[in-house]
C-alpha positions in Angstrom: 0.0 0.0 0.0 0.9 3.2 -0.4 1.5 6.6 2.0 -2.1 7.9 0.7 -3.9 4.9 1.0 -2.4 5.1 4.7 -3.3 8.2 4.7 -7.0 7.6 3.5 -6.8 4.9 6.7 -6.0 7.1 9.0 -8.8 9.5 8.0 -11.2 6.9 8.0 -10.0 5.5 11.5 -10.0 9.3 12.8 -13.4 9.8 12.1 -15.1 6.7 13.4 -13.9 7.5 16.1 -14.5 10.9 16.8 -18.1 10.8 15.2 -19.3 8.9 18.6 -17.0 10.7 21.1 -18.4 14.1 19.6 -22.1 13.2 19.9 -21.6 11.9 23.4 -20.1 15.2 24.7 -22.8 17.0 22.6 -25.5 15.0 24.4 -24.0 15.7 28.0 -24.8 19.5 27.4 -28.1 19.2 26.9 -30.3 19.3 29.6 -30.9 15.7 31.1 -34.8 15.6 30.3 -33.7 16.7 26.3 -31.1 13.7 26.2 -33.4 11.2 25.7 -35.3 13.1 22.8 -31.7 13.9 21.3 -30.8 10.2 20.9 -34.0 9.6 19.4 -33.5 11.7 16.7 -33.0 10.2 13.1 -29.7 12.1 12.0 -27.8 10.8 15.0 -28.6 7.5 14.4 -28.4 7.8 10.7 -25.0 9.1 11.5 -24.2 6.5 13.7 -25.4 4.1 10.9 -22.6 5.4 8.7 -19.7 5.6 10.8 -20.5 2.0 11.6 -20.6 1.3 8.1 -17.3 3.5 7.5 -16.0 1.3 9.9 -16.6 -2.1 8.2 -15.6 -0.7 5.0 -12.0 0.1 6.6 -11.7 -3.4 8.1 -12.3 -4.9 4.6 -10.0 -2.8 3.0 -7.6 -2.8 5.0 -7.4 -7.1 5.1 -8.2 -6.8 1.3 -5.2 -6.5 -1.3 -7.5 -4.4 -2.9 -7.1 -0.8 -1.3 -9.4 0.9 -3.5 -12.3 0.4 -0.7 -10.3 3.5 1.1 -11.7 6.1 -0.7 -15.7 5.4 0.3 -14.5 4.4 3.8 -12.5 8.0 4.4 -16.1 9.6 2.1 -18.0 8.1 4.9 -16.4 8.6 8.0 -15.9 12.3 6.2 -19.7 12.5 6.3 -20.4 11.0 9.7 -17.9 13.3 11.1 -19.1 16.3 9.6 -22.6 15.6 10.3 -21.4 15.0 14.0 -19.9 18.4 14.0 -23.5 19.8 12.5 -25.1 18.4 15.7 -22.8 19.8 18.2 -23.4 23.4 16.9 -26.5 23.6 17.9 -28.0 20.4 19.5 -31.5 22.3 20.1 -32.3 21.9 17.0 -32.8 18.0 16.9 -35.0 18.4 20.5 -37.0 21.0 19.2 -38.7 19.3 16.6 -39.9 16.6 18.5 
């Protein structure tokens, strides 16, 4: 493999992890009776969805000669992670449409 498909692993990796971390610490500022109707939003989930599947994708890439399977898995967790950072700007917005 080469440095960018390391590279593309290391975003991918990055990002699957920091997508949960980032909507945990998002939910602890809410106010404990809103933290239930955060995490039953559909974007968080959705976006947990994704970052799981980012994550599968980098498994199988990574124990695949083929490394081609890096570029959707660092898409993905790209996505995830920037729909994790969405939520954490203003996490009102997902309570107050319930």
């Amino acid at each position: 493999m080469s440095d960018l498909h390391y590279l593309l692993a290391l975003v991918s990796a990055l990002t699957v992890i920091s997508m949960p971390l980032s909507l945990r610490s998002t939910a602890k500022r809410l106010h404990y009776r809103d933290r239930p109707l955060f995490w039953c939003a559909p974007l968080p989930l959705a976006d947990i969805a994704t970052g799981l599947l980012a994550a599968v994708l980098l498994i199988w890439a990574l124990s695949s000669p083929v490394p081609a399977l890096l570029w959707p898995a660092a898409a993905l967790g790209l996505l995830s992670a920037g729909g994790a950072w969405w939520i954490s700007r203003e996490p009102q917005r997902l309570v107050r449409h319930r």
